[in-house]
N, C-alpha and C positions, 0 to 999 in steps of 0.2 A: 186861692186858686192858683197863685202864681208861682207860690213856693211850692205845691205836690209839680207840677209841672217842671219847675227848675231843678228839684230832686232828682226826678227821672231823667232830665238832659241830662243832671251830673254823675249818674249811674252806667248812663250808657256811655259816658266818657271815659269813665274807671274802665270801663269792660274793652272798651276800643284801646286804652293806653296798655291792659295788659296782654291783650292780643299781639300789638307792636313792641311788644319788651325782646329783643336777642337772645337767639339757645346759646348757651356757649359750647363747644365742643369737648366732648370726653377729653381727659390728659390721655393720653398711648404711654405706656411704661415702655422705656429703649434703654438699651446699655448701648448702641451702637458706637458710641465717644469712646467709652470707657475701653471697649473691646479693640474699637484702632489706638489708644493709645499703648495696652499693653502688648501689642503685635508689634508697634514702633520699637515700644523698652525690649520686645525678645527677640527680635529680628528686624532691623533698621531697613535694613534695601529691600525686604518684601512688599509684596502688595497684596492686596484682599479685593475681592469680587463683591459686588451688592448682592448676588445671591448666596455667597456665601458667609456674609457678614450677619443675612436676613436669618440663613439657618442657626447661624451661633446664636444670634438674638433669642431665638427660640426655646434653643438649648436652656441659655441661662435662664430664660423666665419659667421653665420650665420645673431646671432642677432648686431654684430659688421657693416655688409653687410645693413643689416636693419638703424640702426641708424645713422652708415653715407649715406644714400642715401634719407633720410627724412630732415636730416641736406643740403645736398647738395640742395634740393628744396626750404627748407627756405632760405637758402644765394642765391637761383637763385630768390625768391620773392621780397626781400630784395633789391635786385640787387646791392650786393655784391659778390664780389671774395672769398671773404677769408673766412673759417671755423673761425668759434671762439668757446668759451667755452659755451655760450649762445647757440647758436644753436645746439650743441650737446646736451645741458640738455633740450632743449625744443624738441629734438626729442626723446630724451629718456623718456620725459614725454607723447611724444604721442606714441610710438611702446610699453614701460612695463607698465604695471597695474597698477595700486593704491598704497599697501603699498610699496610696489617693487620697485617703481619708487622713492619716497621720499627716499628709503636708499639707491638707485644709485646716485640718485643725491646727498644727502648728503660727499657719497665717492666719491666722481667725486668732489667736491668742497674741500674738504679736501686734496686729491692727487692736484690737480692745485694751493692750496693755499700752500702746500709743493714745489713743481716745484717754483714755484716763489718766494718761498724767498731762494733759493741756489743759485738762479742768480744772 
C-alpha cells in the first residue's frame, strides 16, 4: 500500500520539478559589433544612430537570408547536401548587382583563402 502511494508522491514530484525547470531565451542573430567596428576601420570620427545601426542589422540578415536560400537551391539542383564556397559566390552573383558583386566576391575569396591556410 505504501509503495503505490510513494510512487504517486514521486510522480507528482517529477511533474512539479519539470514545471519549475527555466525557458531559456531564443539567441537574436546581431551583426551589430561587427557593423560598428567596420564604420570605425572606414570612417574613424563618424558615428552611427541605434536606428540606424537597427536598419543595417536588417539589411544584413536580410541579404545573408537571401544568399543563403539561392545557395540552398543551387546545392538542391546540384543534388548535393553540402553548401560550398561556390555556391555561395554563385548566389551572390545572382541576388548583388554588378560592380557590387565582383568586390563581394573578391572578399569572400580572400576571407576563405585566409580561413584555409590557418588550418
Amino acid at each position: 500500500m505504501k509503495s503505490k502511494i510513494q510512487q504517486k508522491n514521486n510522480e507528482i514530484k517529477k511533474k512539479i520539478e519539470k514545471s519549475d525547470r527555466t525557458i531559456k531565451k531564443k539567441r537574436v542573430i546581431s551583426y551589430l559589433n561587427y557593423i560598428y567596428k567596420v564604420l570605425k576601420q572606414v570612417h574613424n570620427e563618424i558615428g552611427i544612430s541605434s536606428k540606424a545601426i537597427d536598419s543595417m542589422n536588417s539589411f544584413v540578415i536580410d541579404l545573408f537570408d537571401r544568399i543563403t536560400t539561392e545557395a540552398n537551391k543551387l546545392s538542391y539542383y546540384n543534388k548535393s547536401k553540402t553548401l560550398t564556397a561556390r555556391e555561395i559566390m554563385t548566389g551572390v552573383r545572382l541576388i548583388i548587382p554588378g560592380e557590387l558583386a565582383k568586390h563581394a566576391i573578391s572578399e569572400g575569396t580572400k576571407a576563405v583563402a585566409k580561413y584555409r591556410s590557418s588550418i
